[in-house]
N, C-alpha and C positions, 0 to 999 in steps of 0.2 A: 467318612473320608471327604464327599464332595461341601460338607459342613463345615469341612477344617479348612479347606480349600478357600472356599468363601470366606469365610473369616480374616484369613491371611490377604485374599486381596482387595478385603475391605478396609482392612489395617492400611492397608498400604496406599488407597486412593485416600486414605483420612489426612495419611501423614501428609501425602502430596501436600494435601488441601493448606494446613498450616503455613506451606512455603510458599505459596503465593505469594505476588506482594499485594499488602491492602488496596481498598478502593485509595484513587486521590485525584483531585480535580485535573484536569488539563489545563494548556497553558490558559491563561486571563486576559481580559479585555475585549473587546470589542474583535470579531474575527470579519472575515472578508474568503470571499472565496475567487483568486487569482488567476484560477488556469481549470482546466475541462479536458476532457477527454469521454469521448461517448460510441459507444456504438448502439444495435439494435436492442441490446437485454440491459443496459446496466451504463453510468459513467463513474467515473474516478474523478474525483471534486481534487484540488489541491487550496489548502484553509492555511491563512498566515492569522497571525495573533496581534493583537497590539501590545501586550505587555512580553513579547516574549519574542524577541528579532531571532535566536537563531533555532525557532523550532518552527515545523509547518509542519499540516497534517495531509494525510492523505488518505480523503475519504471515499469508497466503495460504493457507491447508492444502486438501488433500484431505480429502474426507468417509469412505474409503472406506480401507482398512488402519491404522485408528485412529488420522484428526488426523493424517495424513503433511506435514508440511510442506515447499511447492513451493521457495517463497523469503519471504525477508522485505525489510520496506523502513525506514530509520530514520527517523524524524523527530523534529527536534529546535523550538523553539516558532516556527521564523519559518514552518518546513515546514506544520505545526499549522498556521497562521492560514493560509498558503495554501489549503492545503487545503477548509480553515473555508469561506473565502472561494469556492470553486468549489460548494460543496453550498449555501451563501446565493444564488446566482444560479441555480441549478437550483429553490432553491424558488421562485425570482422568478420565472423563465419559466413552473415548472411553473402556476401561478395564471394569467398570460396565459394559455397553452395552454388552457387549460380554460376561462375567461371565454370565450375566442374560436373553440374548436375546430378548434384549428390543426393541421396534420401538418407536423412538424419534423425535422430533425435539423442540429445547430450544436453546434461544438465549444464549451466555454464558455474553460479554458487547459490549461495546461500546466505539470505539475511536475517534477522533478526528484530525486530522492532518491537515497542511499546502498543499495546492494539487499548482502544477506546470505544464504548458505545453510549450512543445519542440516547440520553435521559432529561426527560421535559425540556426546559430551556437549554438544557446543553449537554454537554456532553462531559462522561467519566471515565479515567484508563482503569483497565482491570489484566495484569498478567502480560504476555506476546504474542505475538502472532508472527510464524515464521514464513518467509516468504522465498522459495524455490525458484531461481530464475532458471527455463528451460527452453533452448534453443530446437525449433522442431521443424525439418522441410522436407515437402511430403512432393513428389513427381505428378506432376498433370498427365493428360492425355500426349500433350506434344512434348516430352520431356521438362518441360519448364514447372522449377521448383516453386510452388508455394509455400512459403519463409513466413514464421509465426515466432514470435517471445509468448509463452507460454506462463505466468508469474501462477504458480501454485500455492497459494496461502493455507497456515493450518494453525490450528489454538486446541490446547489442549481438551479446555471443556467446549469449548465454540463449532466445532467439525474443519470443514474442508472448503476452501473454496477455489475455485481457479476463472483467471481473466485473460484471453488473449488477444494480443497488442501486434497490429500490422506494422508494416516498417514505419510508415508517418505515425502512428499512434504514442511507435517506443522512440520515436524520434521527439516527439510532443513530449511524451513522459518525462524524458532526459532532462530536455529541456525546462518544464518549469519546477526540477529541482537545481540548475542553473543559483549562485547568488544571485545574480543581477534581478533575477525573476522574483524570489523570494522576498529579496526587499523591496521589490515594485508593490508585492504584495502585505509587506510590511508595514509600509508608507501609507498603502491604502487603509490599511484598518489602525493604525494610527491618526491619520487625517480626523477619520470617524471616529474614536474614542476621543479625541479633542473637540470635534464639534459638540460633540454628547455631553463632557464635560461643561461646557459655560451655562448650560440649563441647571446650576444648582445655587 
């Protein structure tokens, strides 16, 4: 019985495996990295491309063997406005919460993205990585609510990861998925793959 068991959900993680989507480069050119966000364990890098205006990445690093990067995630502008849109309702709760001094925790949604990891000179997407936006405020000692965006990441073969974002951090966040930000950061590693360019 536990033979046939096993077999069955060996089958079954096989077939997953097939539906993955294949390895495939990420976007091209010359990258730059635009915008930061950091606390004491770890920052979120935000990487624009030069050959690819409306995709940026958003990579996960370690603080700790110089910016080691975990994984990355792409987002391209519908992702952005998602996004946008989960850090807009975390400020709208975070205001409740605090008019009211509330203790919460509620998921606000749920996204979805292309996840990527750093191989030799660069980097390669493999599969998604789903990202749980979760609004959480917890009461102090003097009733005053401490208000956290909670972003709970997970990949199927990858595990679990979770990052939590203070008001300026998801305010940051928001921000350099912003167009204006993106193509500052567009421009940048465009500039650079043209400089690069005339040395041939």
């Amino acid at each position: 019985m536990r033979k046939s068991l096993l077999l069955f959900f060996l089958s079954i993680l096989l077939a997953g495996c097939s539906t993955l989507p294949p390895w495939k480069s990420v976007p091209t050119g010359q990258s730059v990295v635009y915008g930061q966000i950091q606390d004491s364990r770890r920052a979120i890098a935000f990487i624009a491309f030069a050959d690819d205006q409306g995709i940026v990445a958003i990579s996960v690093e370690n603080l700790f063997g110089g910016f080691t990067p975990r994984y990355g995630m792409l987002a391209d502008q519908s992702a952005r406005a998602s996004i946008r849109q989960a850090i807009a309702k975390y400020q709208e709760w975070s205001k409740l919460a605090v008019d009211n001094r509330v203790e919460i925790t509620r998921e606000i949604s749920t996204v979805s993205l292309p996840q990527m990891f750093h191989r030799g000179e660069g980097w390669e997407a493999e599969g998604e990585r789903e990202i749980r936006f979760v609004f959480n405020s917890r009461l102090g000692q003097s009733d005053d609510p401490r208000i956290t965006l909670v972003m709970r990441t997970s990949s199927f073969f990858y595990g679990v990861d979770q990052v939590v974002l203070n008001d300026q951090q998801a305010a940051d966040f928001s921000r350099y998925l912003e167009d204006e930000q993106t193509d500052v950061g567009y421009r940048q590693a465009r500039k650079k793959q043209d400089t690069l360019d005339m040395f041939k």
